[in-house]
C-alpha positions as CSV (number, residue, x, y, z in Angstrom):
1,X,0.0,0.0,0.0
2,X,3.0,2.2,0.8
3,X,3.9,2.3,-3.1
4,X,0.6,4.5,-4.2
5,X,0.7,7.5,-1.6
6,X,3.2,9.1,-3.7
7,X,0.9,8.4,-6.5
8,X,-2.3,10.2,-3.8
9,X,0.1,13.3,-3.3
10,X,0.5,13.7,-7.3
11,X,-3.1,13.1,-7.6
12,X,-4.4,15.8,-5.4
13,X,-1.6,18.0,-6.7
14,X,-2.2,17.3,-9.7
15,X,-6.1,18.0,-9.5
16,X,-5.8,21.5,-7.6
17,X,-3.7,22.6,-10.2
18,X,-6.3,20.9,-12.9
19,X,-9.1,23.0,-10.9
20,X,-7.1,26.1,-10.9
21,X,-6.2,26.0,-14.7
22,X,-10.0,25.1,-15.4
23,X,-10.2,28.3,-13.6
24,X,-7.8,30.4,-16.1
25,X,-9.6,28.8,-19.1
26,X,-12.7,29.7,-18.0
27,X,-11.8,33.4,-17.3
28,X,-9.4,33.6,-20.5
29,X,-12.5,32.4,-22.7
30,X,-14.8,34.8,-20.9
31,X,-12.1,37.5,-22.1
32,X,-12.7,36.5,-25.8
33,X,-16.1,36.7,-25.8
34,X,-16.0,40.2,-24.8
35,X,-13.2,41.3,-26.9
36,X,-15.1,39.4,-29.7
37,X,-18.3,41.4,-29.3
38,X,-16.1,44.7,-28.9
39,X,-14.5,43.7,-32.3
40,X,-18.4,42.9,-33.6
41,X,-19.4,46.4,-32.4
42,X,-16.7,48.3,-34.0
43,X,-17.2,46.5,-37.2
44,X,-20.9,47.9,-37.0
45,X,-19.7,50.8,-37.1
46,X,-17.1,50.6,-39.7
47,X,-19.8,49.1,-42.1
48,X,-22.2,52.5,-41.5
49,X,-19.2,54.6,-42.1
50,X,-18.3,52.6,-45.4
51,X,-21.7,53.0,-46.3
52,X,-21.8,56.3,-46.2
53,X,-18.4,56.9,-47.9
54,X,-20.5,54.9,-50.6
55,X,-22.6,57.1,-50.9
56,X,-20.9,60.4,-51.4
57,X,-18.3,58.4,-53.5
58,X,-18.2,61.2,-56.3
59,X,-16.7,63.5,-54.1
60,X,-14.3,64.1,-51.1
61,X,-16.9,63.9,-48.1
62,X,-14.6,65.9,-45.4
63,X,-14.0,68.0,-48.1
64,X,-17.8,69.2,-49.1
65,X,-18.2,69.6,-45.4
66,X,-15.5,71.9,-44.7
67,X,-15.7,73.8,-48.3
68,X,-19.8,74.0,-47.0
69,X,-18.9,76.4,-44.3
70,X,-20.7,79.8,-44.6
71,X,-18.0,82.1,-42.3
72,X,-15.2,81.0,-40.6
73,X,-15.7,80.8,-37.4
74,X,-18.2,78.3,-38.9
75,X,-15.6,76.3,-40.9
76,X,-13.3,76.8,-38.1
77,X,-16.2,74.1,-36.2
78,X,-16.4,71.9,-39.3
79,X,-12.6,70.8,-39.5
80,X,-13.0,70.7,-35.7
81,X,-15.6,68.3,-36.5
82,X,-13.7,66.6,-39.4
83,X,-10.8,66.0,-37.4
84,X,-12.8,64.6,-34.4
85,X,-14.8,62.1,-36.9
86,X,-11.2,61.2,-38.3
87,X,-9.5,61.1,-35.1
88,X,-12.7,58.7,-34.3
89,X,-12.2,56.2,-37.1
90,X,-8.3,56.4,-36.1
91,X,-8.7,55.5,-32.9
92,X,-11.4,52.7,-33.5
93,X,-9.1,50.7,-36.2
94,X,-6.5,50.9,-33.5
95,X,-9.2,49.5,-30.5
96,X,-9.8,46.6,-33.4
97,X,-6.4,46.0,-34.2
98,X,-5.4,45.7,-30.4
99,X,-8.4,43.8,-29.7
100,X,-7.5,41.1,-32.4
101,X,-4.1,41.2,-31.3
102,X,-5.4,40.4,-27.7
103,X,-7.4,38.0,-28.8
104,X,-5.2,35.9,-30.9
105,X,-2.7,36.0,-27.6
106,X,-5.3,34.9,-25.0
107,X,-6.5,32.0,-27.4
108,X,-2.8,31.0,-27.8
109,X,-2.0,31.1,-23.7
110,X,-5.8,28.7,-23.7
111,X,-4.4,26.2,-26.5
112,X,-1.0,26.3,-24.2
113,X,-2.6,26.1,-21.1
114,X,-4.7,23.2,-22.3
115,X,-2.1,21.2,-23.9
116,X,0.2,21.8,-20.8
117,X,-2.5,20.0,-18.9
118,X,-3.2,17.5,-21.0
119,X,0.7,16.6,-20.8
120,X,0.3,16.6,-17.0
121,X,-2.6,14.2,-16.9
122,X,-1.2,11.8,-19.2
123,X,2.4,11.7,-17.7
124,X,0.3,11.2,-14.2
125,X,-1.3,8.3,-16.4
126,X,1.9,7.1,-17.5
127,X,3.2,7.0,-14.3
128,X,0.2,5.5,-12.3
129,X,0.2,2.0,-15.1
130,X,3.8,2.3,-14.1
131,X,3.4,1.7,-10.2
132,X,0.6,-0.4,-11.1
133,X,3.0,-2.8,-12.8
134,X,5.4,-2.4,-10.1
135,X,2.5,-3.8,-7.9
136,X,1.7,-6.3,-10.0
137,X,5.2,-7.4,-10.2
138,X,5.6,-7.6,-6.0
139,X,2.4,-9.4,-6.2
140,X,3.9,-12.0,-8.3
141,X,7.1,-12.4,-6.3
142,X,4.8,-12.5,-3.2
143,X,2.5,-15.3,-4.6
144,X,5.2,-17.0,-5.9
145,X,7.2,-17.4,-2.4
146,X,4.3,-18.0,-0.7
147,X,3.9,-21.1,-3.5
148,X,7.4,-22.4,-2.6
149,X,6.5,-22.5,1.1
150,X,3.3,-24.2,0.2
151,X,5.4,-27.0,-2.0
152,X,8.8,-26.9,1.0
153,X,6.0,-27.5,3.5
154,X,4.3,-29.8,1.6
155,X,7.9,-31.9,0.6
156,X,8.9,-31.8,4.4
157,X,5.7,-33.1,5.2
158,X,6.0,-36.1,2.7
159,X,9.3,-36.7,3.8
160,X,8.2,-36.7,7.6
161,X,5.3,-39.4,6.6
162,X,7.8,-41.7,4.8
163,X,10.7,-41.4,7.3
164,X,7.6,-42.7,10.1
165,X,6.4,-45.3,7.9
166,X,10.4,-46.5,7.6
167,X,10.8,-46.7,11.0
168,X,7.0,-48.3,11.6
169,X,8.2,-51.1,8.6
170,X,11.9,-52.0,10.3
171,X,9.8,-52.0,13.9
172,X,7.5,-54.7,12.4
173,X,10.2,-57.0,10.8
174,X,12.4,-57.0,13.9
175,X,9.1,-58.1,15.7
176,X,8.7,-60.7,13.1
177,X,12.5,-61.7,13.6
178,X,12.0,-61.9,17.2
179,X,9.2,-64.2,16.8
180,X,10.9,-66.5,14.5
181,X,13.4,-66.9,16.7
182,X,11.5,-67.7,20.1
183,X,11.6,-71.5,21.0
184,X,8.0,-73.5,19.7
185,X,6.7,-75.7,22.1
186,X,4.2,-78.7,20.5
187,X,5.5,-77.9,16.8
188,X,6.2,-81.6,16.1
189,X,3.5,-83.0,17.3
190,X,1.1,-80.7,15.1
191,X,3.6,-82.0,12.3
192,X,3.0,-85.3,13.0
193,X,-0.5,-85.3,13.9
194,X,-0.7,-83.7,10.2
195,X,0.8,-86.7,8.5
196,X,-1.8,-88.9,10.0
197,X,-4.6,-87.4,8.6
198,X,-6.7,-88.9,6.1
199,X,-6.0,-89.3,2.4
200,X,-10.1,-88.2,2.2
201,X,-9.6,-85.4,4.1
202,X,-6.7,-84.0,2.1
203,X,-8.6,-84.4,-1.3
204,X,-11.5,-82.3,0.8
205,X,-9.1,-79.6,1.3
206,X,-7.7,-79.8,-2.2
207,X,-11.3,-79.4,-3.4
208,X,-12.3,-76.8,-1.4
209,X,-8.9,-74.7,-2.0
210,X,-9.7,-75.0,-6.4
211,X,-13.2,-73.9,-5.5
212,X,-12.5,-71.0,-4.4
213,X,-10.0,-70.6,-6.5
214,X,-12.3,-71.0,-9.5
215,X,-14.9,-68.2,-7.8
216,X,-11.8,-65.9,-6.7
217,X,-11.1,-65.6,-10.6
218,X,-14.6,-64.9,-11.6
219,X,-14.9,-62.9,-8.9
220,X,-12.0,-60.6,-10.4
221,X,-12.9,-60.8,-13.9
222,X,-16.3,-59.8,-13.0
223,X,-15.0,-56.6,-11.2
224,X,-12.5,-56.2,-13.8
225,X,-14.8,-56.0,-16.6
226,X,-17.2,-53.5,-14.5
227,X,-14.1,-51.3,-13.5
228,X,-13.9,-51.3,-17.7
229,X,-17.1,-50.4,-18.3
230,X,-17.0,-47.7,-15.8
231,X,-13.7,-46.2,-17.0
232,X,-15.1,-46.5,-21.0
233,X,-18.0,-44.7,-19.2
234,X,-16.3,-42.0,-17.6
235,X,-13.8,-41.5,-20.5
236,X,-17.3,-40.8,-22.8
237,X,-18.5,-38.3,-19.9
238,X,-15.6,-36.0,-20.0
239,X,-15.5,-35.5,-23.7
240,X,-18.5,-32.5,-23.5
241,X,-16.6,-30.4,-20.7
242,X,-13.3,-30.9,-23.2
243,X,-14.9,-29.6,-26.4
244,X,-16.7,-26.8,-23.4
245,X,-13.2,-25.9,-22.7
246,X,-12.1,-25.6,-25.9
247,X,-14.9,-22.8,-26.7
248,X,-14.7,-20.9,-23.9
249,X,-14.0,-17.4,-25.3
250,X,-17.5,-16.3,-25.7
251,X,-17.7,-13.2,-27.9
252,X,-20.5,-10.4,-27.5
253,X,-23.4,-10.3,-29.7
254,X,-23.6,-7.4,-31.9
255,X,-26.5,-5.6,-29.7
256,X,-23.0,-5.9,-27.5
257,X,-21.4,-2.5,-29.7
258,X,-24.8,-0.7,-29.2
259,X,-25.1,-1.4,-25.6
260,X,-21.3,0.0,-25.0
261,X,-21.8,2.7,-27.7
262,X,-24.5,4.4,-26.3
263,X,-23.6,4.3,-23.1
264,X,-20.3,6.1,-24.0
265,X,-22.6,8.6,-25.8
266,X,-24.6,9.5,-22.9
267,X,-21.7,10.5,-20.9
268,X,-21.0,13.4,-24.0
269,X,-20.0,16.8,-21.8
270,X,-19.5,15.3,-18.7
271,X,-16.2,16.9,-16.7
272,X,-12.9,15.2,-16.1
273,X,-11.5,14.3,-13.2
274,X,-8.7,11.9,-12.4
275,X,-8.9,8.7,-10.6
276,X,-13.1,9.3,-11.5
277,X,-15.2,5.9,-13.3
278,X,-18.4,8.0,-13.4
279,X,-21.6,8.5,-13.6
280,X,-21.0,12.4,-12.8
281,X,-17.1,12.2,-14.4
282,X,-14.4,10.3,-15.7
283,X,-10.8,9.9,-16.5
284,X,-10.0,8.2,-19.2
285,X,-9.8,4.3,-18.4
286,X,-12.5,5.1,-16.0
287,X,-14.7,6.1,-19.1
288,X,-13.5,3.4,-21.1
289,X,-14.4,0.8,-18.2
290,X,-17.6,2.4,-17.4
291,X,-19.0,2.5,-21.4
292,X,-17.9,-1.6,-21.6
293,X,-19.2,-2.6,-18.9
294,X,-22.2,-2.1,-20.1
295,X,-21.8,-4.4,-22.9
296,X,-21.1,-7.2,-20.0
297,X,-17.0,-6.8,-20.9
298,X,-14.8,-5.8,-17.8
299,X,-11.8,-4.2,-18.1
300,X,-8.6,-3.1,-16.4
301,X,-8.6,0.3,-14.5
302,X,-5.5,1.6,-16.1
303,X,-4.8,2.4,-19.8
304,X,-1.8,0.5,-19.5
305,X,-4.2,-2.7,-18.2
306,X,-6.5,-2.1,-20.9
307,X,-3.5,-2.0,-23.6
308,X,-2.0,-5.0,-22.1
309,X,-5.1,-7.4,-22.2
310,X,-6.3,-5.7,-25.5
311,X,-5.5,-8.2,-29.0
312,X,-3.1,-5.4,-31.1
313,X,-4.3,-4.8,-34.3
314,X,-3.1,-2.2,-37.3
315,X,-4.9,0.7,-38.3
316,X,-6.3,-0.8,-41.6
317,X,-7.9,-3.6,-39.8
318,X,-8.9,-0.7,-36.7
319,X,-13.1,-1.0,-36.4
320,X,-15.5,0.6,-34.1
321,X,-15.1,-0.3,-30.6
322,X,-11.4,-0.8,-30.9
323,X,-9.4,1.0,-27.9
324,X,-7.4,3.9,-29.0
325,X,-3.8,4.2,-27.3
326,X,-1.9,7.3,-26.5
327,X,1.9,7.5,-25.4
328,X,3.9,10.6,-24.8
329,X,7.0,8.8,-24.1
330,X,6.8,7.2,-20.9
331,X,4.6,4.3,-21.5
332,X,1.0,4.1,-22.5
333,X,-0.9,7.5,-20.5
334,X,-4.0,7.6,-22.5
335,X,-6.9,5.5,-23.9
336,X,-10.2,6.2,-26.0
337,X,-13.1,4.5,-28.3
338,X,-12.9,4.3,-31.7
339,X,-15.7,5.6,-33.5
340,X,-14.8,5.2,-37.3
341,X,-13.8,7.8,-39.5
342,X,-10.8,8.6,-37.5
343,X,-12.3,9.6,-34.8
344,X,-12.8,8.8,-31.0
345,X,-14.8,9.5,-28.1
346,X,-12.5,9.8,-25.3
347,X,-12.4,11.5,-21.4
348,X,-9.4,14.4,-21.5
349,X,-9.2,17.3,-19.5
350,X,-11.8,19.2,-21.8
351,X,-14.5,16.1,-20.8
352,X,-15.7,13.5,-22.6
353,X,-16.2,14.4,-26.2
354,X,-15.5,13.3,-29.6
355,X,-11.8,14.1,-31.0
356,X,-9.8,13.7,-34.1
357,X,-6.7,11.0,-34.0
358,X,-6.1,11.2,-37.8
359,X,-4.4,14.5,-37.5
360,X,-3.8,17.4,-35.6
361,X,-3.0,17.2,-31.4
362,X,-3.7,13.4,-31.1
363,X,-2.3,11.5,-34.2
364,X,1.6,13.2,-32.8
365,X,0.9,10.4,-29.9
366,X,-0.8,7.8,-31.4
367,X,0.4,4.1,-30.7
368,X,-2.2,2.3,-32.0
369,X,-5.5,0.0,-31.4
370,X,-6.5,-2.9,-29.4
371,X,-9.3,-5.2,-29.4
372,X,-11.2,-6.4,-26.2
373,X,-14.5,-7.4,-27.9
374,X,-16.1,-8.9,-31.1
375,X,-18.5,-6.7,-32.1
């Protein structure tokens, strides 16, 4: 557990900073609004002025309104006036030009600002399938040692059990030895009272000893062709749960792609948040998982889980439903749906929306596609 509280720290680092530049976009995108309707407004009234240019085309306009002066203290007014109107227009094509200037800047710091987060989430991403492998790794080892115990115990054990039954065996035949040995009172007289017995009842024995001979071997080839039977039986019985076993990989039918499709739809404009699997917002395996899932497929939490159990495939033979994979150097930090078209629908720090990975931002960190279903 100690391994993912540097990963917690990043995290809520990570998502302050995420909040606060959410923050900046939002204030930065409220300045381009304004500037834009400043720049509609002024455009306005460029447009009447042009019009009215129009209009007195044939002739200087500043000029029949100064040469229209009837005394000078009256045309003295006038190029006042002119020079105010000109002064006007001056200063508004230099309000538009700033503006534009403005806003070209503030939606260059936005496009910065969102691509230095996006970089930040992802390397988080990266880093997080990272540890997770690390985990996975200890896990191993762990499982692993604790197997070898589990088989030393299990050897030591064995060998305990056969050193007693040793010792039990050599205990019996020294009794044995010991018994052979001891002095037999009465033994001849048995012998001899055996050699006086009966011809008669020595061909009684005989008999009875080849009768039950005869049914002892009956008896065995009757259990013998039973235990046959019985194994022939079996043998037949397990032939269904083989060809079971062979077919085990069910694949989704094709309501499958609609179920997961729509899901991923209805999530459209939901926020991003990291470490989030929905319903109120996502990060990007937790979007993936949560639009699956309800195609009855489950998948790993990270990207770099899903891009490990996903079947590669090339971009020619890419279809809807594939998993899209992103790296930015450090391993895989970023994962989407493909859509066709070259196009996705993915969770990134603007929310879950459709992007373009055929060109632009996301095709300089493509890696490629995986398959997880049939569709």
């Amino acid at each position: 557990m100690l391994i993912w509280n540097p990963l917690k720290k990043n995290a809520k680092k990570l998502q302050a900073e995420f909040d606060n530049t959410g923050k900046e976009l939002k204030k930065l995108n409220s300045d381009i609004k304004e500037i834009n309707e400043r720049i509609k407004e002024r455009e306005e009234v460029l447009k009447e002025r042009a019009r009215a240019m129009q209009k007195t085309s044939n002739s200087n306009a500043y000029l029949d309104v100064i040469l229209g002066s009837e005394n000078f203290s009256d045309l003295v007014n006038r190029v006042s006036a002119v020079n105010q109107l000109v002064d006007s227009d001056k200063s508004i094509l230099d309000d538009q030009k700033n503006d534009e200037e403005a806003l070209k800047t503030k939606q260059n710091d936005v496009k910065k600002k969102q691509e230095a987060q996006r970089v930040a989430i992802h390397k988080f991403e990266a880093e997080q399938n990272k540890i997770e492998a690390q985990k996975a790794e200890k896990e191993a080892v762990v499982a692993q040692l604790a197997a070898d115990q589990a088989s030393a115990e299990k050897d030591k054990a064995s060998l305990v059990s056969e050193r007693d039954k040793q010792a039990a065996a050599a205990k019996e035949r020294a009794r044995l030895l010991a018994a052979a040995a001891a002095p037999t009172a009465g033994v001849e007289e048995n012998n001899n009272s055996s050699e006086a017995a009966s011809p008669a009842a020595s061909s009684a024995t005989s008999e009875r000893t080849s009768s039950a001979s005869t049914a002892n071997a009956s008896s065995n080839n009757s259990a013998s062709s039973a235990s046959s039977n019985q194994n022939s039986n079996a043998g037949n019985a397990s032939s269904p749960s083989n060809s079971s076993n062979s077919s085990s990989n069910v694949q989704p039918s094709g309501s499958g792609y609609s179920a997961m499709i729509s899901a991923a739809r209805a999530q459209l404009g939901k926020p991003y948040s990291l470490g989030a699997t929905g319903p109120s917002a996502f990060d990007c395996s937790g979007f993936t998982s949560y639009a699956f899932r309800a195609a009855g497929i489950s998948l790993p939490r990270t990207s770099g889980g899903q891009y490990a159990a996903a079947q590669k495939v090339s971009a020619s033979q890419a279809k809807p439903g594939d998993l899209v994979f992103f790296n930015y150097g450090s391993g895989i930090a970023h994962v989407g749906i493909y859509v066709g078209g070259g196009q996705m629908i993915n969770a990134q720090n603007d929310g879950v929306k459709y992007d373009n990975i055929s060109s632009g931002y996301w095709a300089k960190y493509l890696v490629g596609y995986g398959r997880v279903a049939n569709f």
